[in-house]
Structure formats: structure tokens, C-alpha cells
C-alpha positions in Angstrom: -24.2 2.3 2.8 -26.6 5.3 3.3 -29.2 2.9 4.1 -27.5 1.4 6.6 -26.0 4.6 8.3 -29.5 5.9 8.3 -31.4 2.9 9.7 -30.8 3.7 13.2 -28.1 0.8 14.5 -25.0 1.4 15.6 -23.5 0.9 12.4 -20.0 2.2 14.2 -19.7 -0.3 16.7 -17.8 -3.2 15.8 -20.5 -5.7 17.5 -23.0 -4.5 14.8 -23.0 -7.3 12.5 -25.7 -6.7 10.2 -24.9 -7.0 7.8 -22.1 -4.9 9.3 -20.1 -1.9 10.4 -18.0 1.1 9.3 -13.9 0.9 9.8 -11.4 3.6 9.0 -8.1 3.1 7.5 -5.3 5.4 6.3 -3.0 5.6 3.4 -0.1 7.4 5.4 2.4 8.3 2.7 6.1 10.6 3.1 6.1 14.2 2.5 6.9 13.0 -1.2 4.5 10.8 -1.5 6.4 7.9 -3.2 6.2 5.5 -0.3 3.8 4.5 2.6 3.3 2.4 5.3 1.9 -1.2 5.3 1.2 -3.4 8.6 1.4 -6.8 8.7 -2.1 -7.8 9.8 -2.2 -11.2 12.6 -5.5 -12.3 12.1 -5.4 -11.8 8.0 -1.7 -12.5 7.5 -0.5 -9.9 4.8 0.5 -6.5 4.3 -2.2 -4.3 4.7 -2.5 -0.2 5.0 -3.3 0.6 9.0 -6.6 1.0 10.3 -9.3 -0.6 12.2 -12.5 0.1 14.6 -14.2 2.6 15.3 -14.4 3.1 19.3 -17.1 4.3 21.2 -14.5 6.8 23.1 -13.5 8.2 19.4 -15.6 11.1 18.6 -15.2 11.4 15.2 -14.0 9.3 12.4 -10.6 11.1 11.9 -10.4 10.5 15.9 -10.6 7.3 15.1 -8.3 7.3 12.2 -5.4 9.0 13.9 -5.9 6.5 17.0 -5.4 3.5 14.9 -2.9 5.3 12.5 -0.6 5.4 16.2 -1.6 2.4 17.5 -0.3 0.5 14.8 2.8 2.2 13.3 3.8 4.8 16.6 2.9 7.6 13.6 1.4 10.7 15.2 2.4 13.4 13.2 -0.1 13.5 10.6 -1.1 16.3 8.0 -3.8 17.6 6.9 -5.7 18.2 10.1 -8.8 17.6 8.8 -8.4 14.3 5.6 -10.4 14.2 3.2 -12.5 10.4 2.7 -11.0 9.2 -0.8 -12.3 5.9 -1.0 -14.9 3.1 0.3 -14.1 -0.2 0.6 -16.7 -3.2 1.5 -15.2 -6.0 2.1 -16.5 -9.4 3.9 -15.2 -10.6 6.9 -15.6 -14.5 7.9 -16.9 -15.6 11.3 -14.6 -16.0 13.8 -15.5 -17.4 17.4 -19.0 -15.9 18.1 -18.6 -13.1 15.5 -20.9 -14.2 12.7 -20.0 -13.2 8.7 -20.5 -9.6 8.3 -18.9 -6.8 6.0 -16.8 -4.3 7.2 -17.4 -0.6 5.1 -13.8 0.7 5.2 -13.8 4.5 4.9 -9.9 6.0 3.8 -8.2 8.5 4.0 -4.8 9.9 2.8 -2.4 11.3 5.3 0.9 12.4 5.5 3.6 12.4 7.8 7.3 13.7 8.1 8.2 11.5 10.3 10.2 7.7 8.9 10.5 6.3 12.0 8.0 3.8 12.5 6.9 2.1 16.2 4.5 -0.4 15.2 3.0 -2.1 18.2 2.5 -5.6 19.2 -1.2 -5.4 17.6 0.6 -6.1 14.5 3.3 -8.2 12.7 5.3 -5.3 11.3 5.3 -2.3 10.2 7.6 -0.8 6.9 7.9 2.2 4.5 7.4 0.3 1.1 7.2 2.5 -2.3 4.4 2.8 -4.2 6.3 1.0 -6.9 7.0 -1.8 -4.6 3.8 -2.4 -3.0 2.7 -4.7 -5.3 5.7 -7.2 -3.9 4.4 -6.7 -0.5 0.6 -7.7 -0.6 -1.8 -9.0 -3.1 -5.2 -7.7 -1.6 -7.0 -6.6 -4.4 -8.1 -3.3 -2.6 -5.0 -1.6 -1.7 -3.1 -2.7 -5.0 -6.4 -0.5 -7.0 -5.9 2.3 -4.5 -2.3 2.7 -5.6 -3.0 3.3 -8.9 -5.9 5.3 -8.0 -3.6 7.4 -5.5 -1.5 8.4 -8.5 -3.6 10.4 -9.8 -5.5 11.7 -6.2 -2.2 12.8 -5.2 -1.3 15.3 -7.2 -4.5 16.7 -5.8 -3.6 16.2 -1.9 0.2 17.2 -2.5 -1.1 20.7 -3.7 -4.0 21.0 -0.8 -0.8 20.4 1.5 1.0 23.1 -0.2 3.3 20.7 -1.2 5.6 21.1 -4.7 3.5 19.2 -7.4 
């Protein structure tokens, strides 16, 4: 990943295809941090955590991240200001039309949000609160299952940097 952030392409453009480009995604979770929100993807068909693109009008990555976060569910409310990355994930991405194979290196972030109304946007299928239990029911992608049982314990972290009750 360094490599390729340092070899001078425009690894955030989503026509850079080799061998491919960053995305952002975000765990948004409630204030108590025992559910979050999953969108039903079109083009991959399941239950998925929002996020997507980086586009050239974002100007950073949490830019990016908030766009997408509101695109997809209506969220806007977000805390903290400022998320902190908590995971990579590089995942491959089939051709599709005159998109060759490439991977797609998935920076996340945690966010919250008081908010449990959710807007989500004809981008996507659907949009729900699931719990953390429940997720499991909801998708089977590999990636966001590990993340739950990672985001136990990261959590605890992120609900005190929030000044949350642990």
C-alpha cells in the first residue's frame, strides 16, 4: 500500500486500476454502540457497511467518507469530527464493462451518529440499523463479519475518546 501511494498515480481515482485504488468506508454505529448500519449493495448484492469512491471534488478522505456515509443512508450527523482509520481492507474487484480486475484498498473508519432515522438513497438497495449480534444474519462477507469482532474490543476505545460512558 505505501508503495503504491508513493509511486506517483492517482491511486485515489477510481479509474486507476493498477493494480488499483483507495475507497473509504464507515462503520457508523448508535451512540451505544450495539447496532450499525448496513446497505444493501446493487452491483454486489448483500449487506455491506457504506462507503465507496474517493472523488476528485473531496478534499480529504474523511470528506470523502462523510459524502458517501450521506449518500447512502441520509446520515449526516456524525461524531468524532476528525475518525480515526481503524482498519484496511484489500479486496479484489472483477471486471465489469471496460473496468479491468483491480483491487480496491478500503480505508475505515468508525463513526457515530445520534440520529436512527435512516434515508438511504436509490444508489442502494436498503439501508437498516442491525445489531452487532445480528449482523452475522445479514451478510456473510468475510470482512465486515472480522471487523465486528474486532470493533468489540476498538470500541471501548472510541466510546471513551467520544466521552462516552464505557
Amino acid at each position: 500500500m505505501r508503495t503504491l501511494a508513493c509511486d506517483g498515480g492517482d491511486v485515489l481515482s477510481a479509474t486507476w486500476f493498477d493494480p488499483g485504488h483507495f475507497t473509504v468506508s464507515g462503520f457508523v454505529t448508535d451512540q451505544s454502540i450495539s447496532s450499525l448500519v448496513l446497505i444493501h449493495h446493487r452491483r454486489h448484492r448483500r449487506w455491506l457497511q457504506p462507503g465507496g469512491h474517493i472523488d476528485p471534488e473531496d478534499a480529504t478522505l474523511v470528506e470523502a467518507l462523510r459524502r458517501e456515509i450521506a449518500e447512502e443512508t441520509g446520515v449526516t450527523e456524525l461524531a468524532p469530527e476528525r475518525p480515526a482509520l481503524f482498519d484496511v481492507d484489500i479486496h479484489d474487484i472483477p471486471a465489469r464493462g471496460e473496468q479491468p480486475p483491480h483491487l480496491h484498498l478500503d480505508l475505515r473508519f468508525h463513526v457515530v451518529t445520534r440520529t436512527t432515522e435512516l434515508a438511504p438513497s436509490p444508489e442502494v438497495a436498503g439501508a437498516e440499523w442491525v445489531t452487532l449480534g445480528n449482523v452475522v444474519r445479514w451478510t456473510d462477507d468475510l470482512s465486515v463479519l472480522r471487523l465486528i469482532g474486532f470493533q468489540r474490543g476498538v470500541m471501548v476505545a472510541s466510546r471513551s475518546q467520544l466521552g462516552l460512558p464505557v
